[in-house]
N, CA, C and O atoms as a DFTB+ gen file, in Angstrom:
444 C
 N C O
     1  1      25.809     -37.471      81.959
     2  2      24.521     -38.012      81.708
     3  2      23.473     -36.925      81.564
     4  3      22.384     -37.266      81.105
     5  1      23.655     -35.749      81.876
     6  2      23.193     -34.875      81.785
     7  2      22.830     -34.337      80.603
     8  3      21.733     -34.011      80.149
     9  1      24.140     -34.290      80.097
    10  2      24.248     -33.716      78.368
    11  2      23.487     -34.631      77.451
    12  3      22.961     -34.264      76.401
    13  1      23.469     -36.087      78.027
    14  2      22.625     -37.101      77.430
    15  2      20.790     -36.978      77.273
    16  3      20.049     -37.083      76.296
    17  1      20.491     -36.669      78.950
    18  2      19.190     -36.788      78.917
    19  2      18.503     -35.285      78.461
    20  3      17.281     -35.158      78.385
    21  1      19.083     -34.599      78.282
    22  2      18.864     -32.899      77.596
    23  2      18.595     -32.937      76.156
    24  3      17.987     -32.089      75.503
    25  1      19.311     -34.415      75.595
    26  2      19.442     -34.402      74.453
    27  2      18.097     -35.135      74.217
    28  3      17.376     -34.848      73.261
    29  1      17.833     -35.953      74.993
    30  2      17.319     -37.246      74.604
    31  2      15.890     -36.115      74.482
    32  3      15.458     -35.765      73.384
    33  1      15.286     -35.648      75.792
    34  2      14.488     -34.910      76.241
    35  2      14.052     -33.796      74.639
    36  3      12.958     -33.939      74.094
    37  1      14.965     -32.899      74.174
    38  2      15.358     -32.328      73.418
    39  2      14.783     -32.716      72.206
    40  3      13.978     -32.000      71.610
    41  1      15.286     -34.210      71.663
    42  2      14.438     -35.191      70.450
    43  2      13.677     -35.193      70.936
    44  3      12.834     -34.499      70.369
    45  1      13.289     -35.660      71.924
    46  2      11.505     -36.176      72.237
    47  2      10.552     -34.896      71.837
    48  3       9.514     -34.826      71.180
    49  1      11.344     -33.923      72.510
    50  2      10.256     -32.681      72.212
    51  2      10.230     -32.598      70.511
    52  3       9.302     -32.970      69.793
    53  1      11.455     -32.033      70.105
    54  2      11.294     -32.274      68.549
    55  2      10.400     -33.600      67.614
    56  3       9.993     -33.676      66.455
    57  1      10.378     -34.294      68.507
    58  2       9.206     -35.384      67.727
    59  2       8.403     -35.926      68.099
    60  3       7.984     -36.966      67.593
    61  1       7.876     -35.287      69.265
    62  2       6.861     -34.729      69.622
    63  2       6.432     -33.559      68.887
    64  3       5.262     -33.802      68.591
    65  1       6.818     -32.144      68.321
    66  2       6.339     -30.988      67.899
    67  2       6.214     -32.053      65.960
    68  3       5.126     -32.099      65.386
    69  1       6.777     -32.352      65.684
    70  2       6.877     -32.759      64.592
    71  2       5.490     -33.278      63.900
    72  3       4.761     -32.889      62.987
    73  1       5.520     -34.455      64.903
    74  2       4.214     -35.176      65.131
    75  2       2.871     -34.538      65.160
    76  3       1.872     -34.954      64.573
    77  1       2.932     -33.809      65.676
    78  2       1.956     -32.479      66.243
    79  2       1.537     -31.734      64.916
    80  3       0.392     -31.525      64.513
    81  1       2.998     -31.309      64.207
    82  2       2.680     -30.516      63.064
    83  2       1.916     -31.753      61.869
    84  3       1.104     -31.553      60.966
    85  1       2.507     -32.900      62.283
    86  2       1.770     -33.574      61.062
    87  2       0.440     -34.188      60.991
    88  3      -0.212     -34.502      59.995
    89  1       0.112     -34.320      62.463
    90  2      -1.321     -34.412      62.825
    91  2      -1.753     -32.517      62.518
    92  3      -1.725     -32.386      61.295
    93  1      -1.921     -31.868      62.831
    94  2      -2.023     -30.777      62.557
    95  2      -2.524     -30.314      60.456
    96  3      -3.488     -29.897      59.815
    97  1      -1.413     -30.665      60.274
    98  2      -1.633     -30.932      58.697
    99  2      -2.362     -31.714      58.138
   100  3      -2.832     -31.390      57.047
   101  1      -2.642     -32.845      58.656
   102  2      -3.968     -34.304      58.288
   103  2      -5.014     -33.195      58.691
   104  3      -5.528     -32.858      57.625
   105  1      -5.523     -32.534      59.617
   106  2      -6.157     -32.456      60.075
   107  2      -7.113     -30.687      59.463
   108  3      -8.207     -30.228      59.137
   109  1      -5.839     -30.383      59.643
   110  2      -6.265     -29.084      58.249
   111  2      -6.490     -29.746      56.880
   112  3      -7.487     -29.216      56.389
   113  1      -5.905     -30.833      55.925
   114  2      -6.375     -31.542      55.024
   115  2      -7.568     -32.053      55.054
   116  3      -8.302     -31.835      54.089
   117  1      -7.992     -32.761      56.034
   118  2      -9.525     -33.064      55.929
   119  2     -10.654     -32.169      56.086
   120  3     -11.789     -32.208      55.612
   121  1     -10.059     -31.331      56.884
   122  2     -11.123     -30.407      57.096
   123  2     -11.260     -29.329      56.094
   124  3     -12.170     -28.554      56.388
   125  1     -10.560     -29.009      54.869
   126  2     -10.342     -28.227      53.600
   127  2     -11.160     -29.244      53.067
   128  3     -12.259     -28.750      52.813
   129  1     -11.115     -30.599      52.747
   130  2     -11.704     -31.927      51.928
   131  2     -13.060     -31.551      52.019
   132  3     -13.731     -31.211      51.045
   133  1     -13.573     -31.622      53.467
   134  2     -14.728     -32.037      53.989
   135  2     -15.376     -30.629      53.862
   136  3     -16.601     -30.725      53.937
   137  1     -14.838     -29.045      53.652
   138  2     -15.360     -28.189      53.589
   139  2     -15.575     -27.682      51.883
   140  3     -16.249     -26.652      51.871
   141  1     -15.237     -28.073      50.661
   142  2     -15.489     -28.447      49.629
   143  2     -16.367     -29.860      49.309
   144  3     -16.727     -30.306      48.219
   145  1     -16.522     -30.255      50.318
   146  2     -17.417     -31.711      49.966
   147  2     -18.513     -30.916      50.153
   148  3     -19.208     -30.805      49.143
   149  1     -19.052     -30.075      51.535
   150  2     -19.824     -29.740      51.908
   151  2     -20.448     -27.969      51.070
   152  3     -21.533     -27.433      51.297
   153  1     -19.660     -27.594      50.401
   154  2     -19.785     -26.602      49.260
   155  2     -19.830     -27.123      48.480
   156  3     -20.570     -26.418      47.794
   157  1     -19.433     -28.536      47.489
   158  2     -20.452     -28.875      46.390
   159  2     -21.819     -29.102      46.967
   160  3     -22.711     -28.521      46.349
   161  1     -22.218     -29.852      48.065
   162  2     -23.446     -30.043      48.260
   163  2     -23.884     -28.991      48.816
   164  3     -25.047     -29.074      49.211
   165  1     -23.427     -28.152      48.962
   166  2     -24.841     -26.633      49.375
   167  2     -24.888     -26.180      47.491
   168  3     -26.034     -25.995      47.080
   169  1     -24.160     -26.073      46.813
   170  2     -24.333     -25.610      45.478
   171  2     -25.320     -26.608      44.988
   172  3     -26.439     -26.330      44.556
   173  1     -24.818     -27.764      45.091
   174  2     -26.485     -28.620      44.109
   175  2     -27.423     -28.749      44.545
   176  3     -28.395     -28.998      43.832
   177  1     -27.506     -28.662      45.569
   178  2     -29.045     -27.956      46.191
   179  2     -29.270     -26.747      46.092
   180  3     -30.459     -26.461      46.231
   181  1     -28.365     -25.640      45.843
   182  2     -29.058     -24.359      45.498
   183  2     -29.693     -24.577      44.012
   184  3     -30.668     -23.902      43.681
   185  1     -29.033     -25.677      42.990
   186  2     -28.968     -25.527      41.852
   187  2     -30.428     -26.508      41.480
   188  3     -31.087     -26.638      40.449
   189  1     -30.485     -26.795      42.156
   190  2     -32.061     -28.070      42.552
   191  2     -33.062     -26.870      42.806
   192  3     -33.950     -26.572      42.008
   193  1     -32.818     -26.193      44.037
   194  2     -33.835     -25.118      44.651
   195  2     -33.957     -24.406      43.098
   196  3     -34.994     -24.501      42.441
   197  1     -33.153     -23.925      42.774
   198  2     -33.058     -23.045      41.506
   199  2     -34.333     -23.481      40.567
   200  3     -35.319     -22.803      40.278
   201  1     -34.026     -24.744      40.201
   202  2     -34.719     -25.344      38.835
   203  2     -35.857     -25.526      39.368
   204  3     -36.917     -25.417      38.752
   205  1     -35.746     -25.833      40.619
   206  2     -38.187     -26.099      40.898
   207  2     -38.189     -24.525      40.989
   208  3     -38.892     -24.389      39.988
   209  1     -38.032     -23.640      41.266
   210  2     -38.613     -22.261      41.578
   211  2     -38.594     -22.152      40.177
   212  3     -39.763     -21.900      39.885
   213  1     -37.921     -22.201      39.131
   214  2     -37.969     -21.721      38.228
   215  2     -39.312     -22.323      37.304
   216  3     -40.318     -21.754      36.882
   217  1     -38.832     -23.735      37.202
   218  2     -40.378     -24.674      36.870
   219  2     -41.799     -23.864      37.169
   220  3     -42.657     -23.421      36.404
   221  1     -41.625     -23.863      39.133
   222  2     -43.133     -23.438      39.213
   223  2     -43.093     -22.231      38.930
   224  3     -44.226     -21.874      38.608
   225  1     -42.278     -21.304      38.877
   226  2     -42.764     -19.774      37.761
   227  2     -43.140     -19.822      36.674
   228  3     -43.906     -19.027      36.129
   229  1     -42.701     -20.659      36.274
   230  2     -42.922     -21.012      34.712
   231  2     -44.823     -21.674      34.566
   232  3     -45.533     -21.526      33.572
   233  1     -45.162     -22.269      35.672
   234  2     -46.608     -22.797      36.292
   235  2     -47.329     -21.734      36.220
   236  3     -48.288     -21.689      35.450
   237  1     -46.995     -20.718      36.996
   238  2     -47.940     -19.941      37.753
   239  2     -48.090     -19.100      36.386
   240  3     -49.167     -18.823      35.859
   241  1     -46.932     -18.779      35.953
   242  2     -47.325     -17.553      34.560
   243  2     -48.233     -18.544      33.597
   244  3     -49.145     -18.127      32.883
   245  1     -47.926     -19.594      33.674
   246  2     -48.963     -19.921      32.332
   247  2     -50.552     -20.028      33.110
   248  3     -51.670     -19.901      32.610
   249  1     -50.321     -20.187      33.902
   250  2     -51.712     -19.920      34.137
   251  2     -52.340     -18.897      34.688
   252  3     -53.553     -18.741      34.833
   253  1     -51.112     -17.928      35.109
   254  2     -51.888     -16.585      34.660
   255  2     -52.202     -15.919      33.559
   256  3     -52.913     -14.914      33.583
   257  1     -51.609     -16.512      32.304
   258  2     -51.613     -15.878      30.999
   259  2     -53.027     -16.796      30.606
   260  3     -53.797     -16.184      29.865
   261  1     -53.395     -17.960      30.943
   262  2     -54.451     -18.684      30.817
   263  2     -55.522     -17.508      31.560
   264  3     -56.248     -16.765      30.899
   265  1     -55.470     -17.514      32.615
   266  2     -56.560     -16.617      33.023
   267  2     -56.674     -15.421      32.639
   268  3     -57.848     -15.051      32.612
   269  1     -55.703     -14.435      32.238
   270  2     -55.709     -12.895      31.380
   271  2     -56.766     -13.389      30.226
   272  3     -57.981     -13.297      30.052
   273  1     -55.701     -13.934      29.563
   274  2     -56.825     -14.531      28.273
   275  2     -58.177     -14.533      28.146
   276  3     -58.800     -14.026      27.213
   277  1     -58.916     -15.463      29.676
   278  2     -60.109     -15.638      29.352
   279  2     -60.926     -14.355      29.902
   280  3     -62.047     -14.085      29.470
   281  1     -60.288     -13.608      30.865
   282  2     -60.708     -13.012      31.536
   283  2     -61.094     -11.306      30.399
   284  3     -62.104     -10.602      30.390
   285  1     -59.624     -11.166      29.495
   286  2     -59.800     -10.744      28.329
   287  2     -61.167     -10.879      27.217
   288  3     -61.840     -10.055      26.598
   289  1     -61.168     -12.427      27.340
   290  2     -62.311     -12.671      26.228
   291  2     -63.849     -12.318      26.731
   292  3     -64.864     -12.008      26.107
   293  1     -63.565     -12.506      28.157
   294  2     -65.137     -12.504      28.942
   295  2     -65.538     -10.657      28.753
   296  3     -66.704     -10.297      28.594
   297  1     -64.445      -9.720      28.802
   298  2     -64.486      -8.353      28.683
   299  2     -65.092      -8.220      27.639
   300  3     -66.128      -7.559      27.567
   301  1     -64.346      -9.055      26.266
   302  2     -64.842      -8.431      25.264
   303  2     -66.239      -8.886      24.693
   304  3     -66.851      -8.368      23.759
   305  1     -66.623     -10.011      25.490
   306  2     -68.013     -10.655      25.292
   307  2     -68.492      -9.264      25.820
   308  3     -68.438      -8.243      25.133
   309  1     -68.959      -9.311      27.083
   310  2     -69.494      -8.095      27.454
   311  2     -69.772      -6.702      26.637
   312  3     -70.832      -6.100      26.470
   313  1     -68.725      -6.464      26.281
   314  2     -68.404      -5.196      25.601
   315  2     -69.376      -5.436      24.478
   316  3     -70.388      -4.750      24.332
   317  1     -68.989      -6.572      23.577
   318  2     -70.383      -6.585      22.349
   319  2     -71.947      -6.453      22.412
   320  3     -72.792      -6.038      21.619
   321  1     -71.996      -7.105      23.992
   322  2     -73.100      -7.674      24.487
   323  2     -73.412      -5.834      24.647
   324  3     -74.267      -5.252      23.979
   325  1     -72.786      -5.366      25.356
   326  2     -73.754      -3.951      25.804
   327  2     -73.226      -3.233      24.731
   328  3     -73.146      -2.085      25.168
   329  1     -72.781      -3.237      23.478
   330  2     -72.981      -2.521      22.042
   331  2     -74.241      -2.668      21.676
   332  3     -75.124      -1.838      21.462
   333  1     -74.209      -4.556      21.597
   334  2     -75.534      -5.077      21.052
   335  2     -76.759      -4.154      21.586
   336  3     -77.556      -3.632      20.806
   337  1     -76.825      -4.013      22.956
   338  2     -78.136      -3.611      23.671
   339  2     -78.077      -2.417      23.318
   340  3     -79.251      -2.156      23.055
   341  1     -77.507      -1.550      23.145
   342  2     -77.629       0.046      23.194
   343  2     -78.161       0.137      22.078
   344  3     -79.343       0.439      21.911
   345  1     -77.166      -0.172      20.978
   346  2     -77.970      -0.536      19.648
   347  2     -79.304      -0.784      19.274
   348  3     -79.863      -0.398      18.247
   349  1     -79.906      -1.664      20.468
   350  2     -81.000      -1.988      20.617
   351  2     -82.288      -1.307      21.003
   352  3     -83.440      -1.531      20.635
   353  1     -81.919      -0.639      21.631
   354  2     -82.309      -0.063      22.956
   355  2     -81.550       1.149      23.200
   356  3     -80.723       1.360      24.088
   357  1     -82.075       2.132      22.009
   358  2     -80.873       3.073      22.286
   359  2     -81.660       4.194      23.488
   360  3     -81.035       4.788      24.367
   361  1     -83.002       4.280      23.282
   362  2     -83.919       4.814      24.640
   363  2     -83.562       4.415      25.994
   364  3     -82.982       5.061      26.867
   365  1     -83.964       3.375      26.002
   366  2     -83.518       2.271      27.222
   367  2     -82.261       3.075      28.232
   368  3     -82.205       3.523      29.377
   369  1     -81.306       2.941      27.013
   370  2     -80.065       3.095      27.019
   371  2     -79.473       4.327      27.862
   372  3     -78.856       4.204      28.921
   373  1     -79.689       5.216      27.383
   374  2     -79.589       6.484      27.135
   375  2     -80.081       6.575      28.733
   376  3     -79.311       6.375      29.673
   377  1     -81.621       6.940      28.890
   378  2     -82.313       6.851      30.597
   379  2     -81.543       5.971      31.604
   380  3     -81.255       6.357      32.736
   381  1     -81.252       4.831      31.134
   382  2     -80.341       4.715      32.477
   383  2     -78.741       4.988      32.877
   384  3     -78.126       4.544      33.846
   385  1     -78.397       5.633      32.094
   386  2     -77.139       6.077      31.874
   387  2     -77.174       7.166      32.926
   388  3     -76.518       7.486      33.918
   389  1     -78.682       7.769      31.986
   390  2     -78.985       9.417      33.102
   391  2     -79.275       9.188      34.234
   392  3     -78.900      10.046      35.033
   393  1     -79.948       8.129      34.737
   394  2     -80.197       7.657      36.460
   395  2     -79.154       7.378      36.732
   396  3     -78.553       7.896      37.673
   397  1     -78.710       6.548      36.026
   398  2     -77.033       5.847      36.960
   399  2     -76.139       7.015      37.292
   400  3     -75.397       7.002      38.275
   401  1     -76.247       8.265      36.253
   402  2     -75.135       9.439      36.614
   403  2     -75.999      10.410      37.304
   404  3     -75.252      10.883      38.160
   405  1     -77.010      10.907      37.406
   406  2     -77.521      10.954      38.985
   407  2     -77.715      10.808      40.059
   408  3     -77.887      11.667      40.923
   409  1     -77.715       9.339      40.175
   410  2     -77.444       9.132      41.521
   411  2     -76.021       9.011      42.265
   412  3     -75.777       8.987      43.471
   413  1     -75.069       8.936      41.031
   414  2     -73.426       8.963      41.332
   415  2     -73.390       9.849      41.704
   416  3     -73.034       9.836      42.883
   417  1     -73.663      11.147      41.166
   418  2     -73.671      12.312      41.449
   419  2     -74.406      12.756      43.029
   420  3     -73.702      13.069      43.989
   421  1     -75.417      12.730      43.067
   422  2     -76.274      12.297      44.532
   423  2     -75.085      12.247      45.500
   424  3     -74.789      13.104      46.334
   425  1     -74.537      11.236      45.274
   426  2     -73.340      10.188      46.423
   427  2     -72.368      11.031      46.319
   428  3     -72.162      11.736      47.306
   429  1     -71.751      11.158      45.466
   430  2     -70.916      12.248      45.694
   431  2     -70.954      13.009      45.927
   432  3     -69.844      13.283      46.385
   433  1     -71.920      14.270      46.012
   434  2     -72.158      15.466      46.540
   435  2     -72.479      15.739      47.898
   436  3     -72.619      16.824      48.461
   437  1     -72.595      14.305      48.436
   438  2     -72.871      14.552      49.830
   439  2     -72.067      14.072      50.650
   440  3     -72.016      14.266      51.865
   441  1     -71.199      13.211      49.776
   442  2     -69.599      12.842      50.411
   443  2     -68.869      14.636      50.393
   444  3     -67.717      14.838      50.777
């Protein structure tokens, strides 16, 4: 009876380990499943994050190219504007050029 229950004991363990390996295997299967489930969804949310960052870059430059622009045009208003005056006023002109670089000068020389 010996040789019997060694045996019996013997299967049990073998299917018992069996069992083990095949829970073991379900269990590595789902968790491979569930770790590709969970890597498509970190990718389409990177791919989401992606497309608004990209959108609002696409925002911000146009409206920085909106503001260069005007900020451009306001320069070159100016620029005509004090052609216009010198032109005008080429006396005018001239004298305060010479005060304004005098007194720069002033400031700097005593820095």
């Amino acid at each position: 009876m010996s040789d019997e229950s060694n045996t019996n004991a013997k299967s049990s363990l073998d299917d018992a380990k069996t069992h083990a390996r095949q829970a073991a295997d379900e269990l590595r299967t789902a968790a491979e499943a569930k770790a590709r489930e969970l890597k498509d969804a970190a990718e389409a949310k990177a791919r989401e994050l992606r497309d608004k960052a990209t959108a609002k870059a696409g925002e911000f430059r146009d409206r920085a190219e909106e503001y260069y622009g005007e900020a451009r045009a306001r320069a070159k208003t100016w620029q005509e504007e004090g052609e216009t005056y010198v032109r005008q006023n080429p006396l005018k002109a001239v004298c305060t050029a010479l005060f304004a670089g005098l007194i720069v000068g002033l400031l700097v020389r005593k820095n």
